[in-house]
N, C-alpha and C positions, 0 to 999 in steps of 0.2 A: 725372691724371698717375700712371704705375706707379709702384708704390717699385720701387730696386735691393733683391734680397738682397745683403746682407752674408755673404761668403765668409768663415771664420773661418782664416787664414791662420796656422801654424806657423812660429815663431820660437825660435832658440835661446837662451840664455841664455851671453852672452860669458865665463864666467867658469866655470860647470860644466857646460854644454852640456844642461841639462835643457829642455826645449819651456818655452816662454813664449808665453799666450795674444794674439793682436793680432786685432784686428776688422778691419783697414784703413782707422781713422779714426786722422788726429793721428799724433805722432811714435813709431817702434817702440819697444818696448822692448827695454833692450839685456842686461837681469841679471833674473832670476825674485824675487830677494828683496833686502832693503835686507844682507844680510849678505854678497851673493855683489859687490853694490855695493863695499861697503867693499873688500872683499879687492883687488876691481879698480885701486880707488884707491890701496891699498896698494902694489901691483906696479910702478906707474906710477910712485911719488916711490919709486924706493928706498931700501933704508934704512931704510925706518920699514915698522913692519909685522911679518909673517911673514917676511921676504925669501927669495920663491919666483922664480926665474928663469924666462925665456921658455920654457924647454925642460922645464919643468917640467910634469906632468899632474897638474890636480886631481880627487878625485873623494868625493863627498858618503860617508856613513857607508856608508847603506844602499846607493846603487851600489857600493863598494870590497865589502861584505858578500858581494852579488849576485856581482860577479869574482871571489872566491876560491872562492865554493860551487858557481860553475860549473867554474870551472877543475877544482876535484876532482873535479867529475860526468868532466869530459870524460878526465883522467887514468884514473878508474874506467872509461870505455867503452873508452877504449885497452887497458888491461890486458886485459880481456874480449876483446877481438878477439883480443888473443894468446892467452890461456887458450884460445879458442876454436878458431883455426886449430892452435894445438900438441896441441890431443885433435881434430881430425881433423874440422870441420867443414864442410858442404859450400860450395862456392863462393856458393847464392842467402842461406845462413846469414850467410858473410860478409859478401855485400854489405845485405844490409839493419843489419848492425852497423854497417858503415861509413858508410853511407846516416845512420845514428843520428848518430854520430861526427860526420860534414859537417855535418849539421844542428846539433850543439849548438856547434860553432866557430862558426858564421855568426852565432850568440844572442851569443856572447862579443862576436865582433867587432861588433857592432851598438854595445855599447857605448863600444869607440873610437872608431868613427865620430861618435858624437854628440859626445863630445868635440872632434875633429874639424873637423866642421861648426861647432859654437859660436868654434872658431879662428878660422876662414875669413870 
């Protein structure tokens, strides 16, 4: 008899949207750690807890870190495109700024997505 391989399938973590490992045996997991648990549980009896509402986005240290030092990048590459086209840069100049530009939003947004996704 062959063995199947086990596909290691990506799962998010309900709570801060971080991947959470699953092999596809047994029941998924639904939070990466016993503290992203609690908070869940938290939310659910309100009242006790943090009292963080639905509408609310949470995000771990080092992700919140990761969104502000991007966002500054991206601010920085925006200033630059203008510095750049106001002393007179050529159009292929531009668009590789901008091309820079798209690319470090799509980074940002990556990170709401996960959040996102761990919603859904």
């Amino acid at each position: 008899m062959m063995e199947k391989e086990r596909s290691t399938q990506e799962v998010r973590c309900q709570w801060c949207g971080n991947p959470v490992e699953y092999s596809g045996r047994g029941r998924k997991p639904k939070y990466c750690s016993r503290s992203c648990r609690q908070r869940a549980y938290e939310q659910r009896h309100e009242g006790r807890g943090v009292g963080i509402s639905d509408s609310d986005i949470v995000l771990r240290g080092k992700k919140a870190q990761y969104l502000f030092d991007s966002l500054f990048e991206l601010r920085c590459a925006a200033e630059d495109i203008n510095t750049a086209a106001q002393e007179g840069a050529t159009s292929s100049e531009l668009a590789a700024m901008t091309g820079d530009l798209v690319s470090l939003a799509r980074d940002i947004e990556s990170i709401r997505l996960g959040v996102e996704q761990a919603n859904t």
